[in-house]
N, C-alpha and C positions, 0 to 999 in steps of 0.2 A: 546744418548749413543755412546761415539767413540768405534772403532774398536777394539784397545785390551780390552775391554769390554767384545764386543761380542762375542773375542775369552775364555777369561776366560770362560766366562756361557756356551760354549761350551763345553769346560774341564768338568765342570761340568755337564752339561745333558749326556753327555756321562759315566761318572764316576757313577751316580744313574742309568744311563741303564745297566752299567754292576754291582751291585749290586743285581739288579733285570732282569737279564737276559734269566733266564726262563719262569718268567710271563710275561716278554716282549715280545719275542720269541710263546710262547703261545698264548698271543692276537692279534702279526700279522698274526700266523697260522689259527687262527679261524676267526678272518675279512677274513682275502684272500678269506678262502673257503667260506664262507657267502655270501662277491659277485659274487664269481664265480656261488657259487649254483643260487644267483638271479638271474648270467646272462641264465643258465640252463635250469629256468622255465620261462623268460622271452622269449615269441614268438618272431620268427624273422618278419619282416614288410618286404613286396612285395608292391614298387612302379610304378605306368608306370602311363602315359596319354597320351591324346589324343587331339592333335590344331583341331578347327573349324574354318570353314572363313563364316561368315555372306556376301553372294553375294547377292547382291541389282543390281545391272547391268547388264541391259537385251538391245537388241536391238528393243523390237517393244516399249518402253516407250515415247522414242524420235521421234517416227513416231505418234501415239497418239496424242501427246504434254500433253493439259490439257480437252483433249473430256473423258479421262479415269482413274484410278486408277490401282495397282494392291495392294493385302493387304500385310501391311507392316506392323514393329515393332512399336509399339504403345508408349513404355518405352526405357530405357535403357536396350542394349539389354545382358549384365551378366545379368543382372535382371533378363529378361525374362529366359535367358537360367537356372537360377538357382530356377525358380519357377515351371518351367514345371518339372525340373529331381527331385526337390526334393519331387514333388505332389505325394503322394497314389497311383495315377493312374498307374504313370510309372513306382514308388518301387515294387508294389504291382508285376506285369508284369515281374520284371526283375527280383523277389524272386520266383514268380512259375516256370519264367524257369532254373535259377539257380538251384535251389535246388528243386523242386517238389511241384506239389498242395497240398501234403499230406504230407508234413516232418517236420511240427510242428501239435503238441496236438490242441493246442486252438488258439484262436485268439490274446490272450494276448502275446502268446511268439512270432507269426510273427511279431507284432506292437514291439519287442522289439528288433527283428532281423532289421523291417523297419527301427527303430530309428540307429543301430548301422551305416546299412548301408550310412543312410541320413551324419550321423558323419564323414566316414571315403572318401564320396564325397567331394571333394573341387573342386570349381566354380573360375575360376579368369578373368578378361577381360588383354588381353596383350597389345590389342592396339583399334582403334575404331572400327573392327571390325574382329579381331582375340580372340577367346575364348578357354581357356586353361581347360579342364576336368581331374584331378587327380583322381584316386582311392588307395589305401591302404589295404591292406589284408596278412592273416599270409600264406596263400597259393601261391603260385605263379601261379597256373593254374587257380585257382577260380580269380586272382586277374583280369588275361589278359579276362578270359573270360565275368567278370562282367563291367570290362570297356566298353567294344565290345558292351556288350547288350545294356548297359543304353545309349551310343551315337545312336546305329541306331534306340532302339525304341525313342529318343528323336526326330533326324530327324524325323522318318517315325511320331509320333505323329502332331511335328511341322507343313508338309505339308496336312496331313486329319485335323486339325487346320484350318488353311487359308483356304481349298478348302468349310469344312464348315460351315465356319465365309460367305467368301463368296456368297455360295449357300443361307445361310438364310438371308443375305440381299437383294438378287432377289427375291427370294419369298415375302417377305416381302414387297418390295419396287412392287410388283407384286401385292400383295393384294392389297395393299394402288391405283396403278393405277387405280383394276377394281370395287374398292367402289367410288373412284371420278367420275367415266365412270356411273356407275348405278346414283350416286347423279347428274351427268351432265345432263342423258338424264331425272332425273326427274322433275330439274329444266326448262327443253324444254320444256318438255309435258304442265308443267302447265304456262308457258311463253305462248305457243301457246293456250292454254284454254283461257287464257284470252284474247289474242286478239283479237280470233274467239267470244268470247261471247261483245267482248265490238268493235264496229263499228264509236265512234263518231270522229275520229281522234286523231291529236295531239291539245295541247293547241295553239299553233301557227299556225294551219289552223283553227278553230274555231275562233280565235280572228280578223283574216284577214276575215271572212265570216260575223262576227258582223259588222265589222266597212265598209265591201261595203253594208249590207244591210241597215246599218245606212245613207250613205251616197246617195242610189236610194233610200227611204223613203222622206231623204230630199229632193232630185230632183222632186220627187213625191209630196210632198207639196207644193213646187213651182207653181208645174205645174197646181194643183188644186186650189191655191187661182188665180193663171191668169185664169184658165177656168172661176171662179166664176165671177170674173173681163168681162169677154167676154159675158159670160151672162146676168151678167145685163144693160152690153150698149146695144146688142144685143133688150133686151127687152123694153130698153129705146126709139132705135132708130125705135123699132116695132111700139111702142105705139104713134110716132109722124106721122106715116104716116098710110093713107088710103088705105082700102083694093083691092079698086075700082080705073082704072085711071082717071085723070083728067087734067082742065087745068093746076092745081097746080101741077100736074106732072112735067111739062115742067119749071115753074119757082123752082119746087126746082132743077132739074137739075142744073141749070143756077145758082140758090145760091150756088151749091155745088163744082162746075168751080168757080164759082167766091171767094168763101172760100179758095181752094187749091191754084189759082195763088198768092191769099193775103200773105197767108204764104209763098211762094215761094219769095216775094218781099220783104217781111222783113228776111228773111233769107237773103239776097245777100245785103240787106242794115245793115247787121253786117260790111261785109267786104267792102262793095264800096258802094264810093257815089251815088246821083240819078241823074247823068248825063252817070254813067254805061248802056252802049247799050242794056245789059241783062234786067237793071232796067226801062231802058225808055222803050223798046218793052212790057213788063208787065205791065206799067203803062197804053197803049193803050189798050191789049187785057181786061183787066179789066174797061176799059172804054166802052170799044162793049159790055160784060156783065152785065153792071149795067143798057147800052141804051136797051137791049134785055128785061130787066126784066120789064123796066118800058114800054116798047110796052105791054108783055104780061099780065102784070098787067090790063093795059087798056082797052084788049078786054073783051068781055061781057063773064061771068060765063055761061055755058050751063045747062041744069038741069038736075039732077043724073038721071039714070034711073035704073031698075034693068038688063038690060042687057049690060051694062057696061062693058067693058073687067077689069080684074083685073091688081093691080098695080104690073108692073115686081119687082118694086122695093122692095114691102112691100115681097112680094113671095120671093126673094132672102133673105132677112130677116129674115125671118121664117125657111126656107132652115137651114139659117147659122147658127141659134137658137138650132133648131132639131139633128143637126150634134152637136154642141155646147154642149150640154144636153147628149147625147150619151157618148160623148169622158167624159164628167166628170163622168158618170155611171160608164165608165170605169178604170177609173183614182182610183175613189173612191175602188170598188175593188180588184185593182191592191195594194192600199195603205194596205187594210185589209189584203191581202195575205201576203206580205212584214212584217207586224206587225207579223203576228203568225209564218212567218219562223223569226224573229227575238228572238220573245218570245221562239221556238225550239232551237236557237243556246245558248243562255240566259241559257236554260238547258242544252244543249248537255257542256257549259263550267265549269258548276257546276258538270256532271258528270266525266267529266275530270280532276274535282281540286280532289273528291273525290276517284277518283282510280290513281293520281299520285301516290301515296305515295304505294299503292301496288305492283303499276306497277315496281316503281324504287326500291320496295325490290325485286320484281324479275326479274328484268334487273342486277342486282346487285350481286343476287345469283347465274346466272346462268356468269356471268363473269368473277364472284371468281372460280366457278368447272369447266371453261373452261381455265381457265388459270394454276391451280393449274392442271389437268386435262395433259393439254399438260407437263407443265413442270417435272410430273412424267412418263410421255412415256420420254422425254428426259433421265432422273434417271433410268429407267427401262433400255434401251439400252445400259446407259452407266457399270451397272449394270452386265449384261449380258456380256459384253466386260471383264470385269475384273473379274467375276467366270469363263471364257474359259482362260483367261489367268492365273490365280491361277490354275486351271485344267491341264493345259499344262508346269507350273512351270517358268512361267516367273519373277514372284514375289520376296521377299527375299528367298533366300532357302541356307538352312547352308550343308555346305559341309567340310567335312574330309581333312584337309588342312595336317596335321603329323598325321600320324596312328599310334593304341598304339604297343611300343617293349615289346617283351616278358620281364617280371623281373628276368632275371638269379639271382641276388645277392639281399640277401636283402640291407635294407637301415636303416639308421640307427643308435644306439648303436648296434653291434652285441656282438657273443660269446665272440671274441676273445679281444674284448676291456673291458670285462667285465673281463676276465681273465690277462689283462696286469693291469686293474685299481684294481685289487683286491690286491698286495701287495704295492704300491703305494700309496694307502687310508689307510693301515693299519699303514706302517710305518710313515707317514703324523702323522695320528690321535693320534701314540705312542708321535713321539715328541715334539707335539702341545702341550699334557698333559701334560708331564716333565718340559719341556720349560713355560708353566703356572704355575707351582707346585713351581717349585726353585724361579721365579720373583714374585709368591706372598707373599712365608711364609715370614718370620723375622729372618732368623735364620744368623749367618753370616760367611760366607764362605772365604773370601778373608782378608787379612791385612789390607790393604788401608780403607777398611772400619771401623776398629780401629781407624784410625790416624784423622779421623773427628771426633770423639768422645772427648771431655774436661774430664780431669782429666785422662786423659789413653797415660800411654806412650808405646811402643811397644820395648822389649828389641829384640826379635829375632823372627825370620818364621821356623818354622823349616817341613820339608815336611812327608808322611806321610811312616813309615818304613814298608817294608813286608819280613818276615820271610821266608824262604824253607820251611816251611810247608805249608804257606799259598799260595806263588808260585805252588807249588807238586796240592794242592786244587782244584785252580783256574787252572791249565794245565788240568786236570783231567774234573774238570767242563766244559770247553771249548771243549774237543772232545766231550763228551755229547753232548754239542750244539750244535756241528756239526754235529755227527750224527743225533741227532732229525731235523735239518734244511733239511737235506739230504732229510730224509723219508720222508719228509713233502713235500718239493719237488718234488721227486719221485710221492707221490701219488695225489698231484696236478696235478701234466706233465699227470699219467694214468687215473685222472678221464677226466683231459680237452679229448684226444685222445680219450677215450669209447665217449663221448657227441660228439665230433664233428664228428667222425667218425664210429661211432657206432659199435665198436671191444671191444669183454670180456676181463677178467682180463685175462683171460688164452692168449690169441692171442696178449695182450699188452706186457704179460713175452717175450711169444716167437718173439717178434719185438724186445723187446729190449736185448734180447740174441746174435739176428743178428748185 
């Protein structure tokens, strides 16, 4: 649509407004006041808040390092901030001291007071660890004083929070030490029952006692097939000789010289010849005892008698025999002892395969509750360290960074904007209507709009005449209008001043007298 268009349809909405200029007139009189009245019974809103600084930075953390903890924020801390103030707990707290334990009927209308409040809280984080606390209310005094509450019982919540977050994990971690300490010392007790009841050692001193008694058994066998061995040459060498001495005494002598050099001669004739001075001197001394034997061969036999001295030789014989018999009596003994402490170790290793396996569950159990044991006294201490630090407020601890301003003003739409919008909207919404009315019907207003028509030619415009009567009419109607605009005015102006300032009609005349 060009411009002198839209000034025509101007002409024209203006031209139907003033046709109808008293219903017009009348409907921005009744909008105006309409919203004025809504702004009237609309409450003004009281805003303020209050900045928090979540402080995490202590000085004893970094002296600590990582021996400790203190309790800290677990989430995102708006979160946390907006789950603690919005909890029962702390509504509940900050409506009985606001308003009394007693200033609602039932429980239904606190829970309904709770939800209001819960609404008119707003939670915001401003940065990582600045939190921003809004409140809103139609009072200004209820509003500064419900902010105040809900921040310090939040703080003062937050740190009995952590102090007894903290405490019931030392108790806790407290209990758990002294059920390990009772499981510790009963895994002792019966560690020590058993080794006091069970004496046969370890498997590796047992297995080293088998194998030396195995090995003096052997030794011991040895030593009894050479005794047997000695025995019976012993009794061989008994049975060759007489009891009684004789001349045959003298030549066995002489055989028994002449036996030992013989073996002495072939011995040295491994390594040297028989021209060897060793082997030529042997060869004579065994020549004097072969000529000795056949002298004594020669002489005449004497005849036994019974008084005979006995033969030393056969006596040493007997001697070596006796002693010989002895030592095997004892050998033999010695072998049976060795057998039954072998056949005892034989058991003591079979006791010992069948109480490993107890042993090592309670070597096992009592290593787990000693370890588990210590490392919860370590937990316990460290434990202890960080409920005196949460006690003493080393911890995160939120602190009042902008304290809340009193709300002098509300905020808002207020009165006075509802009383500026209230002819504004009216006159809007008159011309909005008109302005839709003439651009929908059909009806046609202008020439131009002929001259697109076929079969229509346009002889002349001719504009629209008014009479002195009709002039006298409309002059007449018009102060009307203005008077009615006047009063309308007037008692606009005196209802806004009674609302905003709260003065009667009577004290509004005489203002505006002055």
């Amino acid at each position: 649509m060009e411009l002198n268009e839209i000034f025509k349809y101007i002409g024209v909405v203006w031209y139907e407004l003033c046709k109808r200029k008293f219903k017009v007139a009348l409907t921005i009189i009744s909008i105006s006041f309409v919203v004025m009245i809504a702004g009237m019974f609309r409450p003004s809103t009281f805003t303020t808040s209050i900045t928090i600084f979540a402080d995490n930075q202590n000085i004893i953390k970094p002296l600590l390092g990582s021996k400790t903890s203190v309790t800290g924020i677990k989430q995102n801390r708006t979160t946390q901030v907006r789950d603690i103030i919005y909890s029962p707990r702390i509504l509940n707290q900050v409506i009985d001291d606001i308003y009394g334990k007693d200033a609602f009927p039932n429980a239904q209308a606190k829970d309904l007071k709770m939800g209001q409040l819960r609404n008119n809280l707003t939670i915001d984080g401003k940065s990582k660890n600045y939190i921003q606390i809004s409140y809103k209310d139609t009072n200004a005094d209820r509003t500064f004083t419900t902010i105040n509450k809900v921040v310090s019982l939040f703080i003062e919540d937050s740190a009995n929070s952590k102090r007894k977050e903290s405490r019931n994990a030392y108790n806790f971690i407290e209990q758990q030490t002294a059920s390990y300490k009772t499981l510790l010392l009963a895994a002792e007790s019966k560690l020590k029952e058993f080794q006091s009841n069970n004496f046969d050692g370890t498997e590796e001193q047992v297995s080293a006692r088998i194998a030396s008694l195995r090995s003096s058994i052997e030794e011991m066998n040895i030593l009894i097939e050479e005794g047997d061995t000695r025995i019976w040459s012993l009794k061989s060498q008994l049975s060759k000789e007489s009891r009684f001495a004789s001349s045959d005494f003298e030549a066995s002598i002489y055989h028994t010289q002449l036996k030992e050099l013989q073996q002495k001669k072939a011995t040295l004739q491994l390594s040297y010849q028989d021209d060897y001075p060793a082997i030529i001197e042997l060869t004579y001394q065994i020549a004097d005892l072969q000529e000795n034997i056949r002298e004594v061969n020669k002489k005449e036999k004497p005849a036994k008698s019974i008084d005979s001295d006995f033969n030393p030789l056969y006596k040493e014989l007997r001697s070596k025999l006796s002693a010989a018999r002895v030592e095997q009596r004892t050998l033999n003994n010695r072998l049976k002892a060795f057998n039954s402490l072998l056949d005892e170790a034989y058991e003591r290793r079979k006791r010992i395969a069948n109480n490993k396996a107890e042993l090592s569950e309670l070597t096992r159990d009592y290593s787990v509750f000693q370890a588990q044991y210590e490392d919860m006294l370590a937990k316990k201490e460290q434990a202890r360290i960080s409920m005196v630090l949460d006690i003493q407020g080393q911890g995160v601890n939120f602190k009042i960074q902008e304290a809340a301003t009193y709300p002098n003003a509300p905020t808002g739409f207020r009165f006075i904007h509802f009383l500026l919008a209230g002819p504004i909207l009216a006159i809007g919404f008159i011309l909005a209507i008109f302005a839709g009315k003439i651009l929908l019907d059909g009806r046609i207003r202008f020439a131009d709009q002929l001259t697109n028509m076929e079969s229509i030619s346009i002889l002349a415009s001719l504009p629209r005449a008014i009479t002195s009567q009709e002039k006298r009419k409309r002059r007449i109607s018009n102060i009307l209008l203005l008077a009615l605009i006047v009063v309308a005015m007037l008692a606009y102006a005196g209802f806004a001043i009674r609302h905003k300032y709260g003065l009667s009609l009577t004290q509004i005349i005489e203002l505006g007298g002055l």
